[in-house]
Structures are given as C-alpha cells and as structure tokens.
Kinemage of the C-alpha trace (Angstrom):
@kinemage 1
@onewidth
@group {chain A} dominant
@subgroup {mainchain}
@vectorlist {calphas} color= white
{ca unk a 1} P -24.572 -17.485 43.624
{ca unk a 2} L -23.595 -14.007 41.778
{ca unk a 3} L -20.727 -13.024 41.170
{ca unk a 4} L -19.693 -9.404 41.669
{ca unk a 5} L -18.089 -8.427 38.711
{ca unk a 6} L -15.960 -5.481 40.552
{ca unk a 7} L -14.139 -8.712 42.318
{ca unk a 8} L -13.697 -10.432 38.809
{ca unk a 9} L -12.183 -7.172 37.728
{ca unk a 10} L -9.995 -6.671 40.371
{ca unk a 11} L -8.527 -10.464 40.139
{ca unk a 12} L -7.617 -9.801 36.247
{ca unk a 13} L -5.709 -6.519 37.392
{ca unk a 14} L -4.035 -8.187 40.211
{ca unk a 15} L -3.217 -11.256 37.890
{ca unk a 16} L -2.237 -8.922 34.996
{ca unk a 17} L -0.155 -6.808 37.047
{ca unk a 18} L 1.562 -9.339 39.623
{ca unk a 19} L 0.912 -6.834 42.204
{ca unk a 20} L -1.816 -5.714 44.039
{ca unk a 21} L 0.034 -2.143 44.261
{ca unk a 22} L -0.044 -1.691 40.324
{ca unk a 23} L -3.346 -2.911 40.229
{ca unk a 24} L -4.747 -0.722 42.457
{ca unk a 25} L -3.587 2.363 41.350
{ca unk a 26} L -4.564 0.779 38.062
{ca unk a 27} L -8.145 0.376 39.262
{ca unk a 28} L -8.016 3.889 41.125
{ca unk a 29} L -8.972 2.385 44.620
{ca unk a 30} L -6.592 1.489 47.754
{ca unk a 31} L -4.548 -1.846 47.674
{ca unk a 32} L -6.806 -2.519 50.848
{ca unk a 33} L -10.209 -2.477 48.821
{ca unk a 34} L -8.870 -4.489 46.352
{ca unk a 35} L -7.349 -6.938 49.067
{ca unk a 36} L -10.971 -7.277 50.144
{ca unk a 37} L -12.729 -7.856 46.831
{ca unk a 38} L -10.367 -10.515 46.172
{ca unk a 39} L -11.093 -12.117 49.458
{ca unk a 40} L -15.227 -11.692 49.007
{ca unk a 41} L -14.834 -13.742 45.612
{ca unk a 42} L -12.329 -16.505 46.944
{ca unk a 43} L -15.410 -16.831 49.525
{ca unk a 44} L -17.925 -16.835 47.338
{ca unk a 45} L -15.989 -19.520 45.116
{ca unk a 46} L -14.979 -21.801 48.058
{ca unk a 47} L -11.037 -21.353 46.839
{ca unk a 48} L -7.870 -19.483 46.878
{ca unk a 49} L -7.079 -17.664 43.560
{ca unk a 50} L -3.877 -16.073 44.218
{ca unk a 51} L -1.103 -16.716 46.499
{ca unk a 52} L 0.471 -13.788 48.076
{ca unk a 53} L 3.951 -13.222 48.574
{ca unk a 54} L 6.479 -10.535 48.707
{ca unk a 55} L 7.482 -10.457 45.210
{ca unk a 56} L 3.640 -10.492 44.211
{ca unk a 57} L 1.072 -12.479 43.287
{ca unk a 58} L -0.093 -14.835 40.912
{ca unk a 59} L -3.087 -17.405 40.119
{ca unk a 60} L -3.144 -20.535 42.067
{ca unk a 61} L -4.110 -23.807 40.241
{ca unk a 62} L -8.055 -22.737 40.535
{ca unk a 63} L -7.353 -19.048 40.117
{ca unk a 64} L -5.930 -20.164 36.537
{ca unk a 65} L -8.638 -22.381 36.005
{ca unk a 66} L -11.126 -19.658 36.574
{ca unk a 67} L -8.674 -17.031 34.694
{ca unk a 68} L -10.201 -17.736 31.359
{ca unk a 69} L -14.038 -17.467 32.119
{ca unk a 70} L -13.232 -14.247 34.446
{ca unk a 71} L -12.146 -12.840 31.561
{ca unk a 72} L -15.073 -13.609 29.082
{ca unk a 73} L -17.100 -12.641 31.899
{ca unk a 74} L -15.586 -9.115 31.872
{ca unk a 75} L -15.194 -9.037 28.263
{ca unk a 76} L -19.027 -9.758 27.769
{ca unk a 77} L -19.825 -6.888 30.387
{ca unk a 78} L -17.914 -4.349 29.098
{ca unk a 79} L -19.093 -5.117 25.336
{ca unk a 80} L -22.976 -4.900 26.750
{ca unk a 81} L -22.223 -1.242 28.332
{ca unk a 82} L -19.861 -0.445 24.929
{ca unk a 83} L -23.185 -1.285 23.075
{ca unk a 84} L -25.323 1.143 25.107
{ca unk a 85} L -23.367 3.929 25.095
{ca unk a 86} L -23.317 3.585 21.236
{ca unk a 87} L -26.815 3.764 21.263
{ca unk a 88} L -26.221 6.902 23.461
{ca unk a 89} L -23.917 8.482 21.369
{ca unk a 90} L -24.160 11.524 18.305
{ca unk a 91} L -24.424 10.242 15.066
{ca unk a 92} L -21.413 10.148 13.131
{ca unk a 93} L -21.989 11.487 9.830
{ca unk a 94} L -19.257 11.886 6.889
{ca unk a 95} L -20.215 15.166 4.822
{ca unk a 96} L -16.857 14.420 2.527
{ca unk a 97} L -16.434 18.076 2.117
{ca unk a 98} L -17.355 21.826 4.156
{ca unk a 99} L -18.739 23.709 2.112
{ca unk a 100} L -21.221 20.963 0.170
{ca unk a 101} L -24.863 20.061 -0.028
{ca unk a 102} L -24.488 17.211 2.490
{ca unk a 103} L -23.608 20.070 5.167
{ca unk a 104} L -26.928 21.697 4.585
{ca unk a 105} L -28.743 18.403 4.889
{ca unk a 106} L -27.084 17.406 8.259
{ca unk a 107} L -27.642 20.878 9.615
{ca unk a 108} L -31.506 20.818 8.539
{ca unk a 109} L -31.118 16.902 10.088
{ca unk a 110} L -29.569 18.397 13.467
{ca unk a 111} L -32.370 21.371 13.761
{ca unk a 112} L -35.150 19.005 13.373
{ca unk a 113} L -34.191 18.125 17.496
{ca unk a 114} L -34.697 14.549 17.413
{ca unk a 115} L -30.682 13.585 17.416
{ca unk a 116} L -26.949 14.809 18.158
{ca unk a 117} L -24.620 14.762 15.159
{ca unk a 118} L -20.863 14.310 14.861
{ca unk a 119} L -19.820 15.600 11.640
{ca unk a 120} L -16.776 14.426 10.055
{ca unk a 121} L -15.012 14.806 6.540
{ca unk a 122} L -13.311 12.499 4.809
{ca unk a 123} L -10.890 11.655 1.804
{ca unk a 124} L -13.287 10.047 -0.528
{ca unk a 125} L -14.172 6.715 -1.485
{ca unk a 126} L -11.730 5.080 0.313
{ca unk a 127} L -11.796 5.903 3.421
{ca unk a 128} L -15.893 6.260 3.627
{ca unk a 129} L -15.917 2.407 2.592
{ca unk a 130} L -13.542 1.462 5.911
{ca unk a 131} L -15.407 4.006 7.965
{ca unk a 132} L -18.603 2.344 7.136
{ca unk a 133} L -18.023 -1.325 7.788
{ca unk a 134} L -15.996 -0.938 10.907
{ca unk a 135} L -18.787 1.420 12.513
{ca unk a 136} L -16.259 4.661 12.519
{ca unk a 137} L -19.014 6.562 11.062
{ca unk a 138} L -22.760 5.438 10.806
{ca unk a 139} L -23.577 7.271 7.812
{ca unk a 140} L -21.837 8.854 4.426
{ca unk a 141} L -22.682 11.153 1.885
{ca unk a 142} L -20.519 10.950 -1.453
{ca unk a 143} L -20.793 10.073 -4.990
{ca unk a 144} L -21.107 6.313 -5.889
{ca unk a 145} L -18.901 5.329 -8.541
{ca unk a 146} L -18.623 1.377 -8.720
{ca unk a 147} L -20.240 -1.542 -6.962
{ca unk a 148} L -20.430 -1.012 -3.182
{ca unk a 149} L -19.181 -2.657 -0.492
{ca unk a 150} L -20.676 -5.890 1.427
{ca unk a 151} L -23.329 -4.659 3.457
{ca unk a 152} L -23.068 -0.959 2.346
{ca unk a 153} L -26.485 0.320 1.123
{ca unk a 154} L -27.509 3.629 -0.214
{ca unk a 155} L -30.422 5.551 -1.349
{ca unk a 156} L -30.226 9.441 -3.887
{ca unk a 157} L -29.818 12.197 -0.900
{ca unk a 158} L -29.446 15.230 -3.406
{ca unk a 159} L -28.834 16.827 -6.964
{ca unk a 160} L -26.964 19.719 -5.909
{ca unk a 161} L -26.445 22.481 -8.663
{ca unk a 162} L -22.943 23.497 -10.021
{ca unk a 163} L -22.580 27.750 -10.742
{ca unk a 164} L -19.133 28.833 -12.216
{ca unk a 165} L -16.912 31.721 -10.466
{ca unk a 166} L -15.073 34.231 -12.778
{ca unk a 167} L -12.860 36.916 -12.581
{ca unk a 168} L -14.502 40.273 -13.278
{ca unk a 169} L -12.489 40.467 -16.321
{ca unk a 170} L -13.865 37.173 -17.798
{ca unk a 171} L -16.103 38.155 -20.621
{ca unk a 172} L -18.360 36.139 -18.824
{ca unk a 173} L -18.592 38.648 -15.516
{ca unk a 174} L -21.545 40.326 -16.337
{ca unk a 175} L -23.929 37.788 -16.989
{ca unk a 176} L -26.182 36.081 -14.822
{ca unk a 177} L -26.886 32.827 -15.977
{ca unk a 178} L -24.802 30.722 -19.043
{ca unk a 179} L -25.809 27.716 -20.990
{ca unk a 180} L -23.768 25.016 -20.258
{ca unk a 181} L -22.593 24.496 -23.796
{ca unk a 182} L -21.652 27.993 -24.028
{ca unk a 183} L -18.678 26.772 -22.067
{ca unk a 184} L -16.914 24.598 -24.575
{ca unk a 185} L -13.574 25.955 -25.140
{ca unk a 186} L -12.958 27.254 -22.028
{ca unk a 187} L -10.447 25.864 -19.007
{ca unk a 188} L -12.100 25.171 -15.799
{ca unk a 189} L -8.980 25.806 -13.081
{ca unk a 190} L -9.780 23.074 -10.167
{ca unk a 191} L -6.808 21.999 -8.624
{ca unk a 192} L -8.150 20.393 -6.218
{ca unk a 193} L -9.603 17.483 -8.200
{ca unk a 194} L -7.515 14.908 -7.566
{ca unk a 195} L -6.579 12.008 -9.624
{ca unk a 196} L -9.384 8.797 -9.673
{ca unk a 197} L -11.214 10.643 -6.884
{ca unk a 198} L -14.748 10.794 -7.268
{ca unk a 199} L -15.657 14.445 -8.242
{ca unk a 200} L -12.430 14.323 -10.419
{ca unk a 201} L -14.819 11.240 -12.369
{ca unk a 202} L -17.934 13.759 -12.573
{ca unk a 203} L -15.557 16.618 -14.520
{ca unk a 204} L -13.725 14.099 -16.858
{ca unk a 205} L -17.362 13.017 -17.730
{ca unk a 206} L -18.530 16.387 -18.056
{ca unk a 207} L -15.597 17.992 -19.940
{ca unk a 208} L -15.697 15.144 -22.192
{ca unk a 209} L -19.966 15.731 -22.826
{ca unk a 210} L -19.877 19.324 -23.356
{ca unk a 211} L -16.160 20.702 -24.519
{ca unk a 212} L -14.778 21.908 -21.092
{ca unk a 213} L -11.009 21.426 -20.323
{ca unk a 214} L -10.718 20.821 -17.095
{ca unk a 215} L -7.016 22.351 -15.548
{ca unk a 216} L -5.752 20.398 -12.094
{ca unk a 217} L -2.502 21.425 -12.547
{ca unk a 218} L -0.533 23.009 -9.599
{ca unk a 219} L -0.844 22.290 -5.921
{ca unk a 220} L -3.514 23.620 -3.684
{ca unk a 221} L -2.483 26.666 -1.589
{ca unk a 222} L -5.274 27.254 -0.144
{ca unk a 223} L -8.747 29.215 -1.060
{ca unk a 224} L -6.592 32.768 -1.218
{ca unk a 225} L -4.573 31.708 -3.978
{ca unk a 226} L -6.936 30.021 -6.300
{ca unk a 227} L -9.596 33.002 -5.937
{ca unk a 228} L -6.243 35.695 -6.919
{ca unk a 229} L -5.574 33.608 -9.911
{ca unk a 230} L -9.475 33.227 -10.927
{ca unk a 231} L -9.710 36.811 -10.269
{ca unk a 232} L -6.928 38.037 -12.443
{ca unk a 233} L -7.546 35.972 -15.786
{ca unk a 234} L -9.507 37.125 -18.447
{ca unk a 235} L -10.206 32.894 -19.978
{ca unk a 236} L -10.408 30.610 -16.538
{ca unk a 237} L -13.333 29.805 -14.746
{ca unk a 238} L -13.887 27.750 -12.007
{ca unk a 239} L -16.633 25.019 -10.715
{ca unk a 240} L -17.694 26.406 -7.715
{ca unk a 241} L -19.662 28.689 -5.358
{ca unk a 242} L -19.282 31.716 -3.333
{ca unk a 243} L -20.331 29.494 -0.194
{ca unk a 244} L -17.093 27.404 -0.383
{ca unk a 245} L -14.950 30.823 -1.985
{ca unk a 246} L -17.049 33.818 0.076
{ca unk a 247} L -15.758 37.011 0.646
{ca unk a 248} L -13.898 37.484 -3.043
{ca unk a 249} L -15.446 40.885 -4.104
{ca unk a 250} L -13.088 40.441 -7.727
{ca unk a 251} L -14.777 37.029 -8.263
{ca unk a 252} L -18.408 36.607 -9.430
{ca unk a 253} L -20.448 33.547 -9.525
{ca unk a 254} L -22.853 32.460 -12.416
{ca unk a 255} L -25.577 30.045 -12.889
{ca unk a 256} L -25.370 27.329 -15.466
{ca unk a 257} L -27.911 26.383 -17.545
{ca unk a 258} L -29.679 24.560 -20.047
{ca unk a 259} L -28.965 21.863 -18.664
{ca unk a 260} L -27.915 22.512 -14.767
{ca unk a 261} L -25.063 20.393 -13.991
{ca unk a 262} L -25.512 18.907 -10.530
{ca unk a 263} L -23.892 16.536 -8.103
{ca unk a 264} L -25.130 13.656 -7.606
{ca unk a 265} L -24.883 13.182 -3.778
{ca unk a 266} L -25.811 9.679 -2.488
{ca unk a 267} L -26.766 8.792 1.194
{ca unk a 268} L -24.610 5.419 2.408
{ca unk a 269} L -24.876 3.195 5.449
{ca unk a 270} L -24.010 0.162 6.775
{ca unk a 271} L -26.745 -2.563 7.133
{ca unk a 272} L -25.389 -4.195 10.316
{ca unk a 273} L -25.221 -0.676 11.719
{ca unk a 274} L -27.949 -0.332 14.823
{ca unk a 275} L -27.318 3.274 15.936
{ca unk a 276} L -31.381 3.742 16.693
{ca unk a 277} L -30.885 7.154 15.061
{ca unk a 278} L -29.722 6.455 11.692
{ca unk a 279} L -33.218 5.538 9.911
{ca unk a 280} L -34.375 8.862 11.063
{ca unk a 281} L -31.766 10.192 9.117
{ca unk a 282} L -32.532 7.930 6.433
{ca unk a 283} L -36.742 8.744 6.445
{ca unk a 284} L -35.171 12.355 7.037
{ca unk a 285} L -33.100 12.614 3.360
{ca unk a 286} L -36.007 10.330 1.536
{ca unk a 287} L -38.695 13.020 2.414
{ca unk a 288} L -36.327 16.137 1.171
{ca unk a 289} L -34.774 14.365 -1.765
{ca unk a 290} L -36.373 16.066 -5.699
{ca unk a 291} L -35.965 13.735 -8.401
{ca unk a 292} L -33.883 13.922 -11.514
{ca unk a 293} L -34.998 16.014 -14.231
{ca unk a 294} L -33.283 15.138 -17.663
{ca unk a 295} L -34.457 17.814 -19.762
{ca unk a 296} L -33.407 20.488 -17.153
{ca unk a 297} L -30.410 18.670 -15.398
{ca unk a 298} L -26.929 16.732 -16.623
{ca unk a 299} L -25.614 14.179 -14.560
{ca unk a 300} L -23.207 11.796 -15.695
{ca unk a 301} L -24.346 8.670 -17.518
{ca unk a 302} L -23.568 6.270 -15.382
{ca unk a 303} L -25.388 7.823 -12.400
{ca unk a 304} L -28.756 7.712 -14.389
{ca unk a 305} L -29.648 4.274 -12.860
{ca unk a 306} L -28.695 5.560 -9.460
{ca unk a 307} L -30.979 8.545 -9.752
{ca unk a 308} L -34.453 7.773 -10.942
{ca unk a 309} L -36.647 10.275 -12.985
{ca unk a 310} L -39.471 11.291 -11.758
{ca unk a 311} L -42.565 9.628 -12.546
C-alpha cells in the first residue's frame, strides 16, 4: 500500500487546526477536497482518524496513534524537496565589502556561465563564522585572523594591492607612485576601521611595521564626507581607492611601493556544505590566485603561513 502524502498532509492540517474550514483555506483547496482526502486515507488504512463534529475535529485513538509517523512522514518529504531546491538554488557568496577584490572575483566567477550567484555582505568575522556553519551562505571571502571554526576550511583567494588617496594639496598629489616607508609620520584618516575587526588588525600591524598613524576617530557619514575632509588637508591620507571613493575630482590616488601592501583575502567554506556549485568556485579562485612575493609585497606576519611564497 502507498500512501498519498497530499492525504497525510491534509490530516496534520485538519488535526492542527481542529477544523476542516481553517485547514482548508490553510491548504488553499475546498473543505470538500480535503473531506475526501481524509476519507481516501482512512480507506486505505482500514480506520477512522478523526471524528467529526460540530465544534470540529480531532484524532481518534488510531488517528493519534498514526499522528506521530504522519508527521515524520511529512517532515522527511519536505526536507528531501528542501534539499533539492538547495541544490537548485544561486550560490550564496559573502564579499564582506562593495567595493573589494572579492567583488571582482565573484563577478569574473558569475561571467564564466556555469552558476547563479547571490552576493551578500557582511559584518566581519563574526557573522561569516554563523553564516557558514548554519548554511546561510555557502562561501566567504575575508581575512583569517585566528583558528577557524569546526568544519570551516579555506584556501589564499587574493593579494589585493592597497594605493593611498590624497587631497590635491597633500605634498604628496603629484606623484605617482610612493615607497611605503616614505609614509612614516603621516596620519592615515579611516574611520571606518572599527575596533578588533579584521582590516582594523591589518593597519595596527602595518602602522606599527612602517611608522603610519592610523586616525579612526569620528563616525562614518558616509563616502561624501570623508572624501571633503581628505580633500581639504594638506597632512591626511587615506587607505583606499578611487573604485570604492570614484567621482572625487579634488582627491587623487597613488600607488604604494617598495613593498606593495596588499590584503590578504582568503576563500572560506563549510565542509559539510553540498551546494554542487561551490568546488567550481573553489577550482575557480585556485586557478586565478598569484602567490606571495616578499621582496615586492608586505603582508602582515602572521598571514605569512596562510599565504605561501612561490616556489
């Protein structure tokens, strides 16, 4: 015998609701069709599960001894469908900021045509690590900073190279490139970097290496006001580009050099995670990823293990 799981459904609503009025408008079909469902599994079963009255309805003494398996039965159905439309669905991808390397990488993913993407941005550590093991998002990009989570793995996605912005009055404004310990001395304005987040880390360990004093006083009022203050002082810079800061004619940006401070962006995923398109992402970030360069690039010292040289 099979049992037709649209009858098992409609006994739960009618037991649920104590009515077969609620539970068909509930189930979106007349209290007739439901009626009838009910009565095809009582005949498949051999018994009565409800008893009918005016008031309502509820189980009989075999309608409550089948309750409990009617109920796995529909639980185990709608978890196998849940689990193919996963499979079905875009690829939920934390880029942990707009304007970043990680949003080039997941465009470049996206136009390669073999997967939908869901892009989402985060808070940080924090959140990415909860997003990760309950399945909110199937893959991360961020800056490891500590041991990672149970089950959490990650692989080096991509170095990505930090200009300054200055005011055309800096007597920086007209050059084109800068050594990086040419900056020592100056205040780098970013506040934005938030206490114990992760990029906040990379700029302590940088100011600390090479002599910058890093400013993140003052709330952030958006991209107008901290692009007016860069652009009217003569001493602050800024880390940044012109592709998270464009259209700022008063503001210039300037390579650093000698060596090229980048961010170290890391690639993170869940290992119980079975979305079929996630290892192309993965095979997709291994193939583009350049390795570190110590003589030419600075990276913080405790991302040097993270980051291999390359052979």
């Amino acid at each position: 015998m099979e049992l037709d799981l649209g009858a098992v459904r409609a006994f739960l609503a009618v037991v649920d609701d104590g009515q077969f009025t609620a539970a068909s408008d509930r189930l979106g079909m007349t209290q007739q069709a439901v009626s009838k469902r009910i009565a095809r599994l009582e005949a498949d079963l051999g018994v009565a599960l409800l008893t009918r009255a005016r008031a309502g309805a509820e189980p009989t003494e075999d309608g409550a001894a089948f309750l409990p398996h009617a109920r796995a039965l529909i639980g185990l159905a709608d978890q196998a469908v849940g689990t193919l439309r996963a499979r079905r669905r875009a690829l939920r991808i934390d880029a942990l900021a707009r304007a970043s390397a990680p949003i080039d990488i997941v465009r470049d993913f996206y136009e390669t045509g073999e997967t939908d993407v869901d892009l989402v941005v985060s808070r940080g550590a924090l959140s990415r690590r909860t997003a990760l093991a309950d399945g909110s998002v199937d893959a991360a990009f961020g800056r490891v900073t500590g041991p990672l989570p149970p089950g959490v793995r990650r692989i080096p996605a991509w170095l990505e190279p930090i200009p300054i912005l200055v005011g055309r009055r800096h007597r920086l404004a007209r050059r084109r490139r800068v050594p990086l310990p040419e900056l020592s001395g100056l205040t780098a304005w970013m506040p934005g970097n938030a206490r114990d987040t992760e990029w906040a880390e990379f700029y302590d360990f940088l100011s600390a290496e090479f002599g910058v004093r890093i400013d993140t006083s003052g709330p952030v009022f958006g991209a107008d006001h901290i692009m007016e203050k860069i652009a009217a002082s003569p001493d602050l810079i800024t880390f940044a580009n012109k592709t998270q800061f464009p259209g700022y004619p008063d503001v210039v940006e300037i390579t650093v050099t000698d060596p090229v401070p980048v961010y170290p962006w890391s690639l993170m995923w869940h290992e119980g995670n079975r979305h079929p398109s996630l290892p192309l992402l993965i095979d997709h970030v291994r193939d583009h990823y350049r390795p570190f360069t110590p003589r030419t690039q600075w990276i913080p010292a405790p991302d040097h293990p993270l980051f291999p040289t390359a052979p």
